[in-house]
C-alpha positions as CSV (number, residue, x, y, z in Angstrom):
1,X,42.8,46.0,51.8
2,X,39.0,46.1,51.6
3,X,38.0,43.6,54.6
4,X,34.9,43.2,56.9
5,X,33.2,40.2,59.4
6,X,32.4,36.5,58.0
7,X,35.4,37.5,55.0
8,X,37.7,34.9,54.1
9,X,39.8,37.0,51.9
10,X,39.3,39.4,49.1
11,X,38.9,38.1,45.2
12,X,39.2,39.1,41.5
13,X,39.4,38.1,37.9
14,X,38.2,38.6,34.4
15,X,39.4,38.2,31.0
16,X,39.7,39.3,27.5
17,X,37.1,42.2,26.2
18,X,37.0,42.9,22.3
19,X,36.6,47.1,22.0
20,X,34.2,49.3,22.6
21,X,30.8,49.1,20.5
22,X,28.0,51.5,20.4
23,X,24.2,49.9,20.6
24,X,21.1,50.8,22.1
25,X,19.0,48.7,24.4
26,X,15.4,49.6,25.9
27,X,14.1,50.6,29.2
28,X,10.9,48.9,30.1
29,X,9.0,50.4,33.3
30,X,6.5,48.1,34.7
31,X,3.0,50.6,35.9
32,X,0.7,48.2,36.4
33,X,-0.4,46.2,33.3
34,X,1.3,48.7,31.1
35,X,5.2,48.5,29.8
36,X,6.7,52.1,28.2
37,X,9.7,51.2,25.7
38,X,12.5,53.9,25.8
39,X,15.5,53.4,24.0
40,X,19.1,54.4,25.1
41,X,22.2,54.7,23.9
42,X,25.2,53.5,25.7
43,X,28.6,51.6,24.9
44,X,29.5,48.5,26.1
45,X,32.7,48.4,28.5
46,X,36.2,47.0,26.8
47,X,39.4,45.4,27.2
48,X,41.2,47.8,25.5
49,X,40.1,50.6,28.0
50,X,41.2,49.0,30.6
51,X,45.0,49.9,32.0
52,X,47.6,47.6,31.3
53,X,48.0,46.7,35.1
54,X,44.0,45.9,34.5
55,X,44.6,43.3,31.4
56,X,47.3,41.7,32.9
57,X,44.9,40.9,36.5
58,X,42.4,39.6,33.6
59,X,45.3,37.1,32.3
60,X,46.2,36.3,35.8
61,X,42.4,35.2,36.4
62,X,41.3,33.4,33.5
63,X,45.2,31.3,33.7
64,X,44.1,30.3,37.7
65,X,40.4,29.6,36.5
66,X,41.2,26.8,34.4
67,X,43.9,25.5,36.5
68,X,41.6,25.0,39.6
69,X,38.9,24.3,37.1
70,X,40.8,20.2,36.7
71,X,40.3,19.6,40.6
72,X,37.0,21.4,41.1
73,X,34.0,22.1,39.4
74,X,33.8,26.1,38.9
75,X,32.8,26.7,35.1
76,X,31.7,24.3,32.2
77,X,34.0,26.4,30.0
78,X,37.4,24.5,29.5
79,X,39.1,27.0,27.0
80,X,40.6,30.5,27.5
81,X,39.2,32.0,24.8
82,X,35.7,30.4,25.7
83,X,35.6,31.7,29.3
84,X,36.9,35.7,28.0
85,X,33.9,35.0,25.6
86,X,31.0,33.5,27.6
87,X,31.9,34.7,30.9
88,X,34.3,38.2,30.9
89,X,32.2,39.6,27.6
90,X,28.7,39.1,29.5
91,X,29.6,40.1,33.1
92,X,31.3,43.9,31.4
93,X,28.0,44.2,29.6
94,X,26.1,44.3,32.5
95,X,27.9,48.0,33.6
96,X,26.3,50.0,31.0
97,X,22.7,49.3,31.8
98,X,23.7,49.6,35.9
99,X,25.7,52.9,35.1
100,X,22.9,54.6,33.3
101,X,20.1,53.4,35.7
102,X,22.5,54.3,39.0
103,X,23.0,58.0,37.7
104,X,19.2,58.4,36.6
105,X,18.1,57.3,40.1
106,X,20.7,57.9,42.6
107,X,22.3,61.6,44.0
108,X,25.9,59.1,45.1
109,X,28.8,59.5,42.6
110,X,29.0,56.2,40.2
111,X,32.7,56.0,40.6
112,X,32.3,54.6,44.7
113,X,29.9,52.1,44.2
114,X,29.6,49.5,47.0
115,X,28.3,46.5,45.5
116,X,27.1,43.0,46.4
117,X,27.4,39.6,44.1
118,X,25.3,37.5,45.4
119,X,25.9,33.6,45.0
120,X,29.5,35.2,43.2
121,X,30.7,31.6,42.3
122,X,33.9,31.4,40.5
123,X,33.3,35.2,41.1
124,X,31.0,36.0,37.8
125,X,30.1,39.1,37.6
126,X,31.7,40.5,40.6
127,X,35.4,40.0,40.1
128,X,34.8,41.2,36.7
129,X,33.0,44.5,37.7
130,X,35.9,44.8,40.6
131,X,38.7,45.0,38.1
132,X,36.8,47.1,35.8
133,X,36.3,49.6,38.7
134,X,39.2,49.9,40.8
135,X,37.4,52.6,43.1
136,X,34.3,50.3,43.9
137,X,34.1,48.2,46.8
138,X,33.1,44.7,46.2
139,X,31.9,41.9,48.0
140,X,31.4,38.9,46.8
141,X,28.8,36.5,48.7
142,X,29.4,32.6,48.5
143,X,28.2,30.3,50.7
144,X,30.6,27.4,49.2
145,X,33.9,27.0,51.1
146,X,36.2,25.7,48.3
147,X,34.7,28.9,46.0
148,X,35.9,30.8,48.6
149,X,39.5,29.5,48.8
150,X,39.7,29.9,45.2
151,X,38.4,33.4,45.0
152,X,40.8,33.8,47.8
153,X,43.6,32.7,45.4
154,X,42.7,34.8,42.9
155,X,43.3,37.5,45.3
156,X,46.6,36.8,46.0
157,X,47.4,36.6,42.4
158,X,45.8,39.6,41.3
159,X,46.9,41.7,44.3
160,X,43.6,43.6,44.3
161,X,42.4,45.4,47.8
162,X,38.8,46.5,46.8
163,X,37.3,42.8,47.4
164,X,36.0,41.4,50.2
165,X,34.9,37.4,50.3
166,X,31.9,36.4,52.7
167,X,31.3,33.0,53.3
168,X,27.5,32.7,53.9
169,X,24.1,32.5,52.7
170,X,21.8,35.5,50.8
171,X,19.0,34.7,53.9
172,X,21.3,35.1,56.5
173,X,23.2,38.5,55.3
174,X,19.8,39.5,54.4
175,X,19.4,39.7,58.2
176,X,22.3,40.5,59.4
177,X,22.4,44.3,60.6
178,X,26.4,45.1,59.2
179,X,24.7,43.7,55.3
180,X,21.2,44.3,55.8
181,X,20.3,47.4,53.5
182,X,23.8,49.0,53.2
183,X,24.7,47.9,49.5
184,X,24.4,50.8,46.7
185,X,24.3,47.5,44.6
186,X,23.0,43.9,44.6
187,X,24.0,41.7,41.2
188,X,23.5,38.4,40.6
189,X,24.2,36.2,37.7
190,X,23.2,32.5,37.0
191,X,22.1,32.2,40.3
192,X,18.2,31.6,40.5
193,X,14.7,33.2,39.0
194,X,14.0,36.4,39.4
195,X,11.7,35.4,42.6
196,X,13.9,34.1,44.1
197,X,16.4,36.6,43.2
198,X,14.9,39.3,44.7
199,X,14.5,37.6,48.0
200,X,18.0,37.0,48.1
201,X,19.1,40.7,46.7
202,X,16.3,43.7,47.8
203,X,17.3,42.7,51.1
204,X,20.7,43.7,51.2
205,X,20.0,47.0,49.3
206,X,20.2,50.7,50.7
207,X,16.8,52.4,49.5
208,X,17.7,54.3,46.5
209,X,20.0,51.4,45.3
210,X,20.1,49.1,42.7
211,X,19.1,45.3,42.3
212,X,20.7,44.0,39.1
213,X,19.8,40.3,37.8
214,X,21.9,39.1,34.6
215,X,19.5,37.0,32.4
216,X,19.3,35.4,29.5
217,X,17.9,36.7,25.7
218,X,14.1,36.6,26.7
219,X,13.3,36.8,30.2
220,X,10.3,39.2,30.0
221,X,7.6,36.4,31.5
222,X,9.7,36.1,34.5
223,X,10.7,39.3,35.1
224,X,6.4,39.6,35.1
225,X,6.1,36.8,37.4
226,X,8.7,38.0,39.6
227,X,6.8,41.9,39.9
228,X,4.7,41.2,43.1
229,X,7.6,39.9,45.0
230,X,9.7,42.6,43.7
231,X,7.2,45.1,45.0
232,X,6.3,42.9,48.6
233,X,10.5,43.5,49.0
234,X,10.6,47.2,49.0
235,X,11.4,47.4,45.4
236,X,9.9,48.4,41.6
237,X,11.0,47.1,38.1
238,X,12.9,49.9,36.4
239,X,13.8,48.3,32.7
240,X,15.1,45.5,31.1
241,X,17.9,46.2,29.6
242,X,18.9,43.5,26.2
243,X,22.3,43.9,25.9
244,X,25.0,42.8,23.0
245,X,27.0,39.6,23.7
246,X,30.2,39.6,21.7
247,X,30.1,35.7,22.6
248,X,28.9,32.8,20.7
249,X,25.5,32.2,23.1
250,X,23.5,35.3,21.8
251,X,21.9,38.5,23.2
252,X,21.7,38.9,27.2
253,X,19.6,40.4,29.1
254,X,19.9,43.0,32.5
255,X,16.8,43.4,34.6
256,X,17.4,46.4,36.9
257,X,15.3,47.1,40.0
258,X,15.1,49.7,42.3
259,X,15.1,49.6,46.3
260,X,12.0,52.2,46.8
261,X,11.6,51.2,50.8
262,X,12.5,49.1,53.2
263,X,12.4,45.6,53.4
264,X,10.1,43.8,55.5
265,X,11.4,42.6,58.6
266,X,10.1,39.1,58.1
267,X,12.5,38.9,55.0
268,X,14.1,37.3,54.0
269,X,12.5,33.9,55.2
270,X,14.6,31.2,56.6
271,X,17.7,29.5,54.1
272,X,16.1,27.1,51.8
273,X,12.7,28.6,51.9
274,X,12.9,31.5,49.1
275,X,14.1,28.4,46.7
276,X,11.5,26.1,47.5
277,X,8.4,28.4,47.7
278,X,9.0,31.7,45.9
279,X,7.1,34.5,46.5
């Protein structure tokens, strides 16, 4: 079992994944004023790659999602074939883009990633990525207790070991020397703009590693806005990476950053403050 300080437990889930599909999606580097477009081709991750012990953790998950979901508030999505759709479809489309950016820009082997979700939720994308990638280590960071208990749950269900649950705010990992800077991977999805984001992630990033924010169709204005702080963090924009949805809710978007140096000490700022005055 995968465990570690502040952890309540370990955590997984995910869901349905229709098969795999070829596309291509760009890489945008920010120099400056200027953006270079290079298209790559990847394939999207799958359900029916996944092992059978895999597919049945994913029924397991989605099942305890929507039975928790009636006494507490953990997804808007009320229907089994809406959460594999809107939630499991999205958070496995997010590996291509992080797999091809972590190989182009890191010597460490793909397959023993040790990855951060920050504000994890019902455990979006982290649980996902966890059960996808059974030699990863995962930690999923919420600073809700009764998310916690659930992803706790789920663990139990599931019977995964390469989860760990911490209990706590992004600010105060961010500063805490056993999380400060020893992630090969920050992610975070739904969460917060991509200011604020990187507060919360670069952080918590080894240099050389990855910060990966899920976004939405067309985040390209605040992935511009969010540059400076990006940069004041110890990090650089490496692409933005649209990426097919199978779901209903159209194309998605993966921003991927990388960790150049060190974070200044000063951050991240106190809890509350990235949120309320961005950088």
């Amino acid at each position: 079992m995968y465990s570690g300080s502040h952890i309540l437990s370990l955590g997984h889930l995910i869901k349905h994944l229709p098969c795999t599909k070829s596309h291509t999606f760009l890489r945008r580097r920010f120099h400056s004023n200027a953006i270079a477009n290079v298209a790559v081709s990847t394939k999207a991750s799958c359900f029916k790659s996944l092992s059978s012990t895999q597919q049945d953790q994913i029924h397991l998950y989605v099942d305890t999602l929507l039975q928790w979901n009636q006494k507490m508030n953990l997804t808007a999505t009320k229907e089994a074939e809406e959460v594999m759709e809107r939630h499991i479809e999205d958070s496995l489309a997010i590996l291509p883009p992080i797999k091809t950016s972590y190989n182009l820009h890191s010597n460490d082997l793909f397959d023993h990633i040790n990855l951060i979700d920050v504000g994890s939720g019902a455990g979006l994308p982290g649980l996902v990525l966890a059960i996808a990638c059974p030699d990863w280590r995962v930690t999923l960071l919420e600073s809700i207790n009764k998310r916690c208990i659930f992803l706790e749950h789920v663990v139990d269900v599931t019977g995964l070991t390469n989860v760990k649950i911490v209990r706590g705010r992004a600010e105060s990992c961010g500063r805490d020397v056993m999380y400060r800077e020893k992630f090969d991977v920050a992610i975070a999805r739904a969460v917060a703009e991509m200011r604020v984001l990187a507060e919360y992630c670069l952080p918590l990033v080894r240099i050389g590693g990855l910060f990966v924010a899920a976004k939405g169709h067309d985040p390209k204005e605040e992935v511009q806005n969010a540059d400076n702080a990006v940069r004041m963090l110890g990090g650089s924009i490496l692409q933005i990476s649209p990426v097919d949805s199978h779901s209903p809710y159209g194309q998605r978007t993966t921003v991927v950053c990388r960790k150049d140096h060190s974070t200044p000490k000063k951050y991240p700022r106190e809890a509350g403050t990235p949120s309320k005055l961005p950088l």
